[in-house]
N, CA, C and O atoms as a GROMACS GRO file, in nm:
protein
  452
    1UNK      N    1  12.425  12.946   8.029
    1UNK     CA    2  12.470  12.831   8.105
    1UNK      C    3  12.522  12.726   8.008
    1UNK      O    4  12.456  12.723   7.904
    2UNK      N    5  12.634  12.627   8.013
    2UNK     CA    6  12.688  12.554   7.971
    2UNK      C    7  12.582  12.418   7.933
    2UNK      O    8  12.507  12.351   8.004
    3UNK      N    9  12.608  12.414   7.823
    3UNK     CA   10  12.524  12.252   7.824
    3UNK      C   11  12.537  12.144   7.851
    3UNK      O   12  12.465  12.052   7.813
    4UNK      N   13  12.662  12.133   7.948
    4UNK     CA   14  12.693  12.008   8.004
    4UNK      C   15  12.647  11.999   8.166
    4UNK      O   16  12.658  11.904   8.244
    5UNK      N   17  12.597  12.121   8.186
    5UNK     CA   18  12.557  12.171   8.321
    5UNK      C   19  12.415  12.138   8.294
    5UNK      O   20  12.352  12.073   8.377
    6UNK      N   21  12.368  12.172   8.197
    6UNK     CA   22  12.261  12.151   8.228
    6UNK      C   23  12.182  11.995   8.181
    6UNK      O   24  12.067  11.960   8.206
    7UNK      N   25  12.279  11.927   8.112
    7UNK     CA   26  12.239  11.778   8.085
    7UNK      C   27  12.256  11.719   8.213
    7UNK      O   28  12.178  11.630   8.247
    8UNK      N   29  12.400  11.775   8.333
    8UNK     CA   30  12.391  11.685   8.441
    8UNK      C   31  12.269  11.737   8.526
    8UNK      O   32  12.204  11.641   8.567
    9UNK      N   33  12.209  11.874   8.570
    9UNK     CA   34  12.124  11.911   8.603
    9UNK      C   35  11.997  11.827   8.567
    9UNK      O   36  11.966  11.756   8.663
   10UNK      N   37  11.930  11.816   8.481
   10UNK     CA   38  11.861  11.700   8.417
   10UNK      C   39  11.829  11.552   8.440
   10UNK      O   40  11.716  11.505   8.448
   11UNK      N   41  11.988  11.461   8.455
   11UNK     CA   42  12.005  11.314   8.458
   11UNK      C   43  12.013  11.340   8.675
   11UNK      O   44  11.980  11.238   8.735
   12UNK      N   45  12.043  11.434   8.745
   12UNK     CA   46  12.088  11.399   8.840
   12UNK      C   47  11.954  11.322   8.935
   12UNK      O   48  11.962  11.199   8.948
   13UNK      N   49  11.874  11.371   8.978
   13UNK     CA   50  11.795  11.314   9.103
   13UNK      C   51  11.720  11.263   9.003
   13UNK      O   52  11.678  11.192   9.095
   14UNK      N   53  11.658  11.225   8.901
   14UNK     CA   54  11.544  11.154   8.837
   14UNK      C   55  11.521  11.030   8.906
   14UNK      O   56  11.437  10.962   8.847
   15UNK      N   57  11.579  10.963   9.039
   15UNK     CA   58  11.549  10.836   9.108
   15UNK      C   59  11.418  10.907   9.178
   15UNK      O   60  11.304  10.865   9.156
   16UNK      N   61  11.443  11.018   9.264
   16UNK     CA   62  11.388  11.127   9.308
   16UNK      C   63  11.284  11.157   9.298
   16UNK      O   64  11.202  11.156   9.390
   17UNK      N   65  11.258  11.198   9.159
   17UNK     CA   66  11.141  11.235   9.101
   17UNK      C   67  11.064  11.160   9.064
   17UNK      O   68  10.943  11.182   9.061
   18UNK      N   69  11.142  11.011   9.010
   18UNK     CA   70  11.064  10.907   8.970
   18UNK      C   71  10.935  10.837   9.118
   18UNK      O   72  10.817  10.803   9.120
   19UNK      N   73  11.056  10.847   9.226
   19UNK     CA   74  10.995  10.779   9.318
   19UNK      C   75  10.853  10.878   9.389
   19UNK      O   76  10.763  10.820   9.450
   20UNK      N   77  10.853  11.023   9.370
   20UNK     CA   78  10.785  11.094   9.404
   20UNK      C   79  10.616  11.109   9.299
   20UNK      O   80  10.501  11.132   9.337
   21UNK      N   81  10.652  11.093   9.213
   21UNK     CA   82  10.548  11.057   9.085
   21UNK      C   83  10.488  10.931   9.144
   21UNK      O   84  10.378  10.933   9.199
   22UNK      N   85  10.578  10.798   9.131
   22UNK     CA   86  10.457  10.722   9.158
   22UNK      C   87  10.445  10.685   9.295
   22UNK      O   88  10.381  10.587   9.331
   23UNK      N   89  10.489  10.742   9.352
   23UNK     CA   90  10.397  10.788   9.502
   23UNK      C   91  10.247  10.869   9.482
   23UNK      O   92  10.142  10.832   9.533
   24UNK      N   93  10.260  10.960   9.415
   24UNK     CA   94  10.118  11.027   9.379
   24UNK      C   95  10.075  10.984   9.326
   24UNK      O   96   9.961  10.967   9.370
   25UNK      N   97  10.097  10.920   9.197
   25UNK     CA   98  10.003  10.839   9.106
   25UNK      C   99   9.964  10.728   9.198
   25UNK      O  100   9.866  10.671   9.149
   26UNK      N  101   9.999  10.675   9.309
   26UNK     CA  102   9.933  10.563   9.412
   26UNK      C  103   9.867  10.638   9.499
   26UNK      O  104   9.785  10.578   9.568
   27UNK      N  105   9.878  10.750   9.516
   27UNK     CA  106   9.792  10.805   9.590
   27UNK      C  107   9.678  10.864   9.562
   27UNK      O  108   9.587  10.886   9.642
   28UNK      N  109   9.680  10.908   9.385
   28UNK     CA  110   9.554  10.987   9.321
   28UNK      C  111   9.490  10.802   9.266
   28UNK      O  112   9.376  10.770   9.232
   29UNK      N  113   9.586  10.733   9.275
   29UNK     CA  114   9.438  10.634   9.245
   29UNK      C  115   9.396  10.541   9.360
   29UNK      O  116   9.328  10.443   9.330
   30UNK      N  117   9.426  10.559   9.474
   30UNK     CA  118   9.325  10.559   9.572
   30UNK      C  119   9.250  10.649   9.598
   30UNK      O  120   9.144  10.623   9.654
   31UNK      N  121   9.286  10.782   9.564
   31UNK     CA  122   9.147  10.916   9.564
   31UNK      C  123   9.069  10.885   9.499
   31UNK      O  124   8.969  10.924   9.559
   32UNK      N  125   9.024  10.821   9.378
   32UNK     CA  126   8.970  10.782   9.304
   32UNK      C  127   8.870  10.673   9.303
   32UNK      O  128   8.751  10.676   9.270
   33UNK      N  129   8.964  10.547   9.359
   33UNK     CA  130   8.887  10.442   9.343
   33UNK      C  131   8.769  10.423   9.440
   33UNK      O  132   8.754  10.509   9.527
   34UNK      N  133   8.683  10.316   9.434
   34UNK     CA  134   8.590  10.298   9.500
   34UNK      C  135   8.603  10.218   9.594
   34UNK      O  136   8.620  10.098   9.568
   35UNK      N  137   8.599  10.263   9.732
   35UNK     CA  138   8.694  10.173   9.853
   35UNK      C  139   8.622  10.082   9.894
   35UNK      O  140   8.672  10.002   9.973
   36UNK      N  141   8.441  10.060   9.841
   36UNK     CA  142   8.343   9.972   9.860
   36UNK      C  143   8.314   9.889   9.735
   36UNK      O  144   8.226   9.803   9.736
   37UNK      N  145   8.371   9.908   9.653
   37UNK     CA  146   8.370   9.842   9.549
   37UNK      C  147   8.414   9.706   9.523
   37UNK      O  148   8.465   9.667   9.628
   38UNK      N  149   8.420   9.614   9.436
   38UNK     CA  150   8.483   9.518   9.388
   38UNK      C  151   8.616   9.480   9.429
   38UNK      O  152   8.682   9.538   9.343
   39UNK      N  153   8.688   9.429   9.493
   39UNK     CA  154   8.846   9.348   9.476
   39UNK      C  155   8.876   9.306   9.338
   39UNK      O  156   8.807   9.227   9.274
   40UNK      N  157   8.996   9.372   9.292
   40UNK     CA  158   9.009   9.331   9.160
   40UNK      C  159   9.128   9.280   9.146
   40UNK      O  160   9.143   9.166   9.102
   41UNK      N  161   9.191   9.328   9.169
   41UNK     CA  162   9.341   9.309   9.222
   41UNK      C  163   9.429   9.333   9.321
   41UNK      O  164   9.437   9.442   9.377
   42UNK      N  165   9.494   9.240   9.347
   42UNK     CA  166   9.590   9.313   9.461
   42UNK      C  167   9.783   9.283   9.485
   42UNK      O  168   9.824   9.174   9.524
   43UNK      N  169   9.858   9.376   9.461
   43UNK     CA  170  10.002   9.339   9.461
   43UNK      C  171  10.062   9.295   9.536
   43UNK      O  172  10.185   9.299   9.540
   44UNK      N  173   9.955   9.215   9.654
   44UNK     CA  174  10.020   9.158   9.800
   44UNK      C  175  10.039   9.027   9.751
   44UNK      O  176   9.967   8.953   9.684
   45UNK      N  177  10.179   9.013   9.810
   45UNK     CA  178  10.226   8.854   9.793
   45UNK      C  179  10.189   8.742   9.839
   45UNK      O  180  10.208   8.626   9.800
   46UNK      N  181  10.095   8.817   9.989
   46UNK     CA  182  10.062   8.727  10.061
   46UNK      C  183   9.901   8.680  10.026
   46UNK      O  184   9.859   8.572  10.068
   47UNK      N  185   9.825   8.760   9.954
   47UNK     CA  186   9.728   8.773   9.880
   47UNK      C  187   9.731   8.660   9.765
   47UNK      O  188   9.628   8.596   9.744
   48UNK      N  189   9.833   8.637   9.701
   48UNK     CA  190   9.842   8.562   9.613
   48UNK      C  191   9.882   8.439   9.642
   48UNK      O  192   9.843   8.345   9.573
   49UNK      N  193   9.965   8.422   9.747
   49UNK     CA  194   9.969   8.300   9.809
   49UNK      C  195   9.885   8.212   9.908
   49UNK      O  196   9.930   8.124   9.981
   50UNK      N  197   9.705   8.269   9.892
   50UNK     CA  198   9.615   8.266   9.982
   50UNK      C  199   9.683   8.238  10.108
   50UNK      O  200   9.693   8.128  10.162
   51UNK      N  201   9.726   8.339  10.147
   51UNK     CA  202   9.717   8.337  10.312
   51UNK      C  203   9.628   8.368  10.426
   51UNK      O  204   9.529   8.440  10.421
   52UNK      N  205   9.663   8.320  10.502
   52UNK     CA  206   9.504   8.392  10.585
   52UNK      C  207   9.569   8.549  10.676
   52UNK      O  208   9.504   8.602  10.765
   53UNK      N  209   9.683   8.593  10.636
   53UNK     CA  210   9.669   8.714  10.760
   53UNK      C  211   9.796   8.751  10.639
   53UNK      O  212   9.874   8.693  10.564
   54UNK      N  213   9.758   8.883  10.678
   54UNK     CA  214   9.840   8.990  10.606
   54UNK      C  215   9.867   9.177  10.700
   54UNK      O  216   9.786   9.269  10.712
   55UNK      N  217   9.958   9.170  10.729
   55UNK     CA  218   9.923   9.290  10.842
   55UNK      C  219   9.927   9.426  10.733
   55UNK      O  220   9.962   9.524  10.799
   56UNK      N  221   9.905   9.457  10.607
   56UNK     CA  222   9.857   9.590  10.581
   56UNK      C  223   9.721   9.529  10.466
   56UNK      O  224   9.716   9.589  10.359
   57UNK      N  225   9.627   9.425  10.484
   57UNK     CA  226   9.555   9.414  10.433
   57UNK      C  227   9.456   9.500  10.486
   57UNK      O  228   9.410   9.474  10.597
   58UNK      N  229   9.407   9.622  10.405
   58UNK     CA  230   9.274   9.711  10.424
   58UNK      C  231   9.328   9.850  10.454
   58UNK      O  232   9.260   9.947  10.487
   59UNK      N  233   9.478   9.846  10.436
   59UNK     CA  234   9.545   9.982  10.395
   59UNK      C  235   9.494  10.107  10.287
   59UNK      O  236   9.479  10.229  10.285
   60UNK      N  237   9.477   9.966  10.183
   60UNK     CA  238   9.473  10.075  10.077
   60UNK      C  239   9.311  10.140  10.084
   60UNK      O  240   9.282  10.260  10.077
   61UNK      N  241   9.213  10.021  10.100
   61UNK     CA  242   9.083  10.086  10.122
   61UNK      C  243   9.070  10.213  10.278
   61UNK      O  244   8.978  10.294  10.280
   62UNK      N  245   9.143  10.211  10.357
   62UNK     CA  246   9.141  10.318  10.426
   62UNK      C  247   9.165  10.410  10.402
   62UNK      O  248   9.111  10.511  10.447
   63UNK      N  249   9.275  10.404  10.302
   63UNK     CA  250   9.364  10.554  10.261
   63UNK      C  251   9.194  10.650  10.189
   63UNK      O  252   9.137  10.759  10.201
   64UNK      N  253   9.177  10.524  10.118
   64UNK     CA  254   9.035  10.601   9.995
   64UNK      C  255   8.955  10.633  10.097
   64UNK      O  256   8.903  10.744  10.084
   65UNK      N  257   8.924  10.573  10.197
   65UNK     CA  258   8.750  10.628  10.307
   65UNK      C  259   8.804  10.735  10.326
   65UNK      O  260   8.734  10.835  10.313
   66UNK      N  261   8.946  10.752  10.360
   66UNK     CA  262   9.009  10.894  10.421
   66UNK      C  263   9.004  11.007  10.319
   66UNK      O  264   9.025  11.125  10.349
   67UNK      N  265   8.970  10.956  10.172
   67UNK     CA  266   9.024  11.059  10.054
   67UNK      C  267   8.901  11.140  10.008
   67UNK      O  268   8.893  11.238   9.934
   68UNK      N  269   8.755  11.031  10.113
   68UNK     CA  270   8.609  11.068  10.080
   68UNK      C  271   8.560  11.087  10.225
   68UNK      O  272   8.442  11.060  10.247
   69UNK      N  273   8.644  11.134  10.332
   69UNK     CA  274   8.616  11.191  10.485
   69UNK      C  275   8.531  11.036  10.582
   69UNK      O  276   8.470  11.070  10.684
   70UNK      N  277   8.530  10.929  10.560
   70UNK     CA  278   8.485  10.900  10.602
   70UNK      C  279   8.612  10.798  10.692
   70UNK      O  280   8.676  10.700  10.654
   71UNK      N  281   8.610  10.871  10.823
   71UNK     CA  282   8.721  10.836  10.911
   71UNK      C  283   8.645  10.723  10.982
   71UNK      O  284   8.723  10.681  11.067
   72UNK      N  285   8.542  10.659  10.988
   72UNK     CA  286   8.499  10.529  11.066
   72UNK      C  287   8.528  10.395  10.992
   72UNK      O  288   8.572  10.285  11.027
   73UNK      N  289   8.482  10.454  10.863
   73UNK     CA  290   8.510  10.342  10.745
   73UNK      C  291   8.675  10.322  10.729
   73UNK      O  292   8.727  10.215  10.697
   74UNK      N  293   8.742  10.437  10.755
   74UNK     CA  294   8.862  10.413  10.702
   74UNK      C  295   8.902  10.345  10.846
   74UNK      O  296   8.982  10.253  10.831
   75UNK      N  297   8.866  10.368  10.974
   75UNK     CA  298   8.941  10.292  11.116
   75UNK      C  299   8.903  10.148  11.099
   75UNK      O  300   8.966  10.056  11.152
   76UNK      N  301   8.773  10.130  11.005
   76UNK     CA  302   8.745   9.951  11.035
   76UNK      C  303   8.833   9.926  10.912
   76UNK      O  304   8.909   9.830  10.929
   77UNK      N  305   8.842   9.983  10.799
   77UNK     CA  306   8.978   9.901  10.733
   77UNK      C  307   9.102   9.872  10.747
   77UNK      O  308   9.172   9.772  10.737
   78UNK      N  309   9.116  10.004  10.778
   78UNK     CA  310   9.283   9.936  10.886
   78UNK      C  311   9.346  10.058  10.962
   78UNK      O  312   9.388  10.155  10.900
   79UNK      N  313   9.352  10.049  11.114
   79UNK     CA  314   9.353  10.162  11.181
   79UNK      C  315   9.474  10.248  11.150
   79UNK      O  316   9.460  10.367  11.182
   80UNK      N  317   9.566  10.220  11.106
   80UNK     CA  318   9.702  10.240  11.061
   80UNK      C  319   9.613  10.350  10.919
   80UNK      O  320   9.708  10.421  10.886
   81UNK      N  321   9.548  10.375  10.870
   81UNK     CA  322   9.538  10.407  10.726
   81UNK      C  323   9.567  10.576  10.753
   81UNK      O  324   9.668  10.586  10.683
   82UNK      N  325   9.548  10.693  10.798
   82UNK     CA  326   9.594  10.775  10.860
   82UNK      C  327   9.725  10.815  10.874
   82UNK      O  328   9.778  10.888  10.791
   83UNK      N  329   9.786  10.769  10.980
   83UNK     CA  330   9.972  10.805  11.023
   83UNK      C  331   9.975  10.736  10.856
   83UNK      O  332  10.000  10.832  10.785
   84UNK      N  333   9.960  10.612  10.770
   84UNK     CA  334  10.018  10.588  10.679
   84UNK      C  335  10.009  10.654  10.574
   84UNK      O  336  10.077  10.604  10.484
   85UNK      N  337   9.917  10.807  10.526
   85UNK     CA  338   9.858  10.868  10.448
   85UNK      C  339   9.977  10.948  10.506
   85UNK      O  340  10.086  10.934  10.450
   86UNK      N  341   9.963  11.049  10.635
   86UNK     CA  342  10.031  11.095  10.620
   86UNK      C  343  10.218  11.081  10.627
   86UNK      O  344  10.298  11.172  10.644
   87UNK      N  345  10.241  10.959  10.610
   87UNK     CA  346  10.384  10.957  10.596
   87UNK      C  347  10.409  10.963  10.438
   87UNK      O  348  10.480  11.049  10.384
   88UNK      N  349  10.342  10.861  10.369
   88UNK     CA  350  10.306  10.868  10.209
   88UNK      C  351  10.337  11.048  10.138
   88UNK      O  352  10.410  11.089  10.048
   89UNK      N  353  10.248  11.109  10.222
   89UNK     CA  354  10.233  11.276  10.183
   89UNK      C  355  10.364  11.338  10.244
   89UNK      O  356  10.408  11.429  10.174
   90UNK      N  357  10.445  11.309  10.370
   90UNK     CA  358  10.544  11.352  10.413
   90UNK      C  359  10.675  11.289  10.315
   90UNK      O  360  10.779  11.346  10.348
   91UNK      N  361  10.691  11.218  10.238
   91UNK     CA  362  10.750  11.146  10.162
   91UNK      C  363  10.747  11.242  10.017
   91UNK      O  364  10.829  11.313   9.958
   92UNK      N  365  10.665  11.219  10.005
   92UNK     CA  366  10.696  11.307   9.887
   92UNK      C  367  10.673  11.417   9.877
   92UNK      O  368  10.636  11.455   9.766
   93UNK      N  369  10.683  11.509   9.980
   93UNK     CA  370  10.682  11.648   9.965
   93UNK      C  371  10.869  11.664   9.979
   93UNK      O  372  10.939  11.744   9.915
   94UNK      N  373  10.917  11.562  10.081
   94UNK     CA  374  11.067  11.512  10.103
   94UNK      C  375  11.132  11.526   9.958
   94UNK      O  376  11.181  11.626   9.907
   95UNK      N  377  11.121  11.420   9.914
   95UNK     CA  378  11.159  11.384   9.768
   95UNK      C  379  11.155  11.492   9.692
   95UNK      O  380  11.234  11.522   9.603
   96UNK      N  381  11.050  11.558   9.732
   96UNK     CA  382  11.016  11.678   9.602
   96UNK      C  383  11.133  11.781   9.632
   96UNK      O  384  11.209  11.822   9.545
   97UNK      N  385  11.139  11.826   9.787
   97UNK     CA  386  11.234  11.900   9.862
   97UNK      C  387  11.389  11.856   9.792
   97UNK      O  388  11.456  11.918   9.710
   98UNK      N  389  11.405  11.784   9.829
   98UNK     CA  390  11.575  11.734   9.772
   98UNK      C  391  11.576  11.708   9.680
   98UNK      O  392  11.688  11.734   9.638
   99UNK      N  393  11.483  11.642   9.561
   99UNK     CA  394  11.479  11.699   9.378
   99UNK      C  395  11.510  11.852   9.366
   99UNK      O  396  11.592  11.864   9.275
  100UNK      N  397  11.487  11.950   9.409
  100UNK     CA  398  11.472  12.079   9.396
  100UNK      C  399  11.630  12.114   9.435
  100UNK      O  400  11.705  12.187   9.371
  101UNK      N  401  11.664  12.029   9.581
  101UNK     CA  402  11.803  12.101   9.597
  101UNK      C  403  11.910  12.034   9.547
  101UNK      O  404  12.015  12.098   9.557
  102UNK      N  405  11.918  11.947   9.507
  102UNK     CA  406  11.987  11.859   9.460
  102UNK      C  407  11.983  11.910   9.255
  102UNK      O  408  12.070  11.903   9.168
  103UNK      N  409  11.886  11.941   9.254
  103UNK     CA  410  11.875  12.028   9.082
  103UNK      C  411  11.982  12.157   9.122
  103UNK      O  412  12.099  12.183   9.094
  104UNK      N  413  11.894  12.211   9.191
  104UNK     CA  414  11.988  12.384   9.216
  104UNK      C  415  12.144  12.344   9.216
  104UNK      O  416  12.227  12.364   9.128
  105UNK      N  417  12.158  12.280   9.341
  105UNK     CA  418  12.356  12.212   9.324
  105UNK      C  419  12.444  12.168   9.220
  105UNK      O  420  12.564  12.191   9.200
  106UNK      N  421  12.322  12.072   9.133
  106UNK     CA  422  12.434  12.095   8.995
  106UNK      C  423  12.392  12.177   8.908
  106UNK      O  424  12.433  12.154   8.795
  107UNK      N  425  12.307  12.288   8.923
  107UNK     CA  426  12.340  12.364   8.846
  107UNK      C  427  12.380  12.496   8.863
  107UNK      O  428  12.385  12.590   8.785
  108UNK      N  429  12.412  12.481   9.004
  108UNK     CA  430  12.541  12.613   9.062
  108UNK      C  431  12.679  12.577   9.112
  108UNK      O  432  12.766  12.664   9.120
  109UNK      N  433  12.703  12.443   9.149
  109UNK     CA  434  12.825  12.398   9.212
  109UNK      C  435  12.872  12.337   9.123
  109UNK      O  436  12.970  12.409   9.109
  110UNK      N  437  12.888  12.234   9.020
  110UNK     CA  438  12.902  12.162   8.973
  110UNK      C  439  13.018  12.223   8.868
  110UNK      O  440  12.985  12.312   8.790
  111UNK      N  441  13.135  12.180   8.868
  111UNK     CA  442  13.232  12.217   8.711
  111UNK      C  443  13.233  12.178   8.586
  111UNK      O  444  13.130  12.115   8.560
  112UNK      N  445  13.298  12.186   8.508
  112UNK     CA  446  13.232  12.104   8.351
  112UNK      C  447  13.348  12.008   8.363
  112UNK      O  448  13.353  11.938   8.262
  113UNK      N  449  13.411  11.988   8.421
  113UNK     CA  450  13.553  11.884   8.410
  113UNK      C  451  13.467  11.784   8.488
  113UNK      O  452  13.512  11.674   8.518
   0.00000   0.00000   0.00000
């Protein structure tokens, strides 16, 4: 195979892949963390601007009750934590899907011109 085929093969979907990585890496570290634990941080804007209402505050601790079966804990954190797990997981199996076909295309369709 040509090596210009396969450098574009390479540079093409990496938005793709990037976005599919740290989708999992947000998802293996809510498998992880401790959903009863400490508040340590949080990347909500509205969090930082002490607000009093935030509509996906207790998202992320649901996703984790869900990652350790405990579906009561995860409904009082935020009933949404569920359909939002699985769109998260439908997302990047997506991404992963069209990284794959979007690789194969340039490196069967694609010309060197």
């Amino acid at each position: 195979m040509h090596s210009s085929k396969i450098h574009k093969a390479r540079k093409v979907p990496c938005l793709y892949l990037t976005e599919a990585i740290l989708w999992g890496v947000g998802l293996v570290a809510l498998a992880v963390m401790d959903p009863g634990g400490e508040h340590l941080f949080s990347l909500c804007p509205f969090s930082w601007i002490d607000f009093w209402f935030c509509p996906g505050c207790g998202l992320g601790h649901a996703i984790a009750f869900l990652f350790r079966g405990e579906w009561v804990a995860s409904w009082k954190a935020h009933p949404l934590g569920l359909p939002v797990l699985v769109v998260l997981l439908w997302r990047v199996l997506v991404i992963i899907r069209n990284y794959r076909t979007l690789r194969y295309f340039y490196l069967n369709h694609t010309s060197n011109g």
